[in-house]
C-alpha positions, -999 to +999 in steps of 0.1 A: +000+000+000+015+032-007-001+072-003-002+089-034-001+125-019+012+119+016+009+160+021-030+155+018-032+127+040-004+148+068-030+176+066-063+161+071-051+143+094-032+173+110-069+188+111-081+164+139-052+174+162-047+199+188-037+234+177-006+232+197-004+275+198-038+273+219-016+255+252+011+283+247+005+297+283+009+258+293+035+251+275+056+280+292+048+269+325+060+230+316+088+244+300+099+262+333+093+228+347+112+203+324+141+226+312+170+206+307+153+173+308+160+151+287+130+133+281+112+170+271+130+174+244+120+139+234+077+145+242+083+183+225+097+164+193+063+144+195+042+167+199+055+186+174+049+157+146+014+167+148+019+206+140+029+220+104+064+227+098+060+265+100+052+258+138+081+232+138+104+257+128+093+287+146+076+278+176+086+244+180+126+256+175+120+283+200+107+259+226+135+236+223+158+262+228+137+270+258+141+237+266+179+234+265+188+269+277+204+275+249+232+249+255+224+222+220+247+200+238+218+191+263+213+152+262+181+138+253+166+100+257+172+090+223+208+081+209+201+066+177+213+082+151+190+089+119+193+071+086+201+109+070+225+115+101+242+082+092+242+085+056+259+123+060+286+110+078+298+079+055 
């Protein structure tokens, strides 16, 4: 089985989910919370998969650097490297 128009399908689908800029005001109180946790980053990462990649790269970049206090050196749970990560470095 294989999606024909996978952007059609990523935005209906993105139309069921929570508009992620309407838990802003939560968000900043978590994020005083779980800065430098490693496991935010990993459940911001998620809940980012669900929000257009205009949010990804505004607000969701903005947050992670919330998140990591500015230092991109801050560990997070997963250590696997991507296949693009992998493929850049051979």
């Amino acid at each position: 089985m294989s999606d024909a128009d996978t952007e059609a399908t990523l935005t209906r689908a993105r139309g069921g989910c929570l508009h992620l800029d309407t838990i802003a005001d939560l968000a900043v109180l978590w994020m005083r919370i779980a800065r430098q946790e490693p496991k935010a980053l990993d459940g911001l990462a998620k809940l980012g998969k669900c929000a257009p990649l205009k949010w990804q790269r505004a607000t969701g970049a903005d947050w992670a650097e919330r998140l990591t206090g500015g230092n991109p050196s801050t560990p997070t749970t997963r250590t696997r490297t991507s296949r693009c990560e992998r493929t850049r470095t051979r």
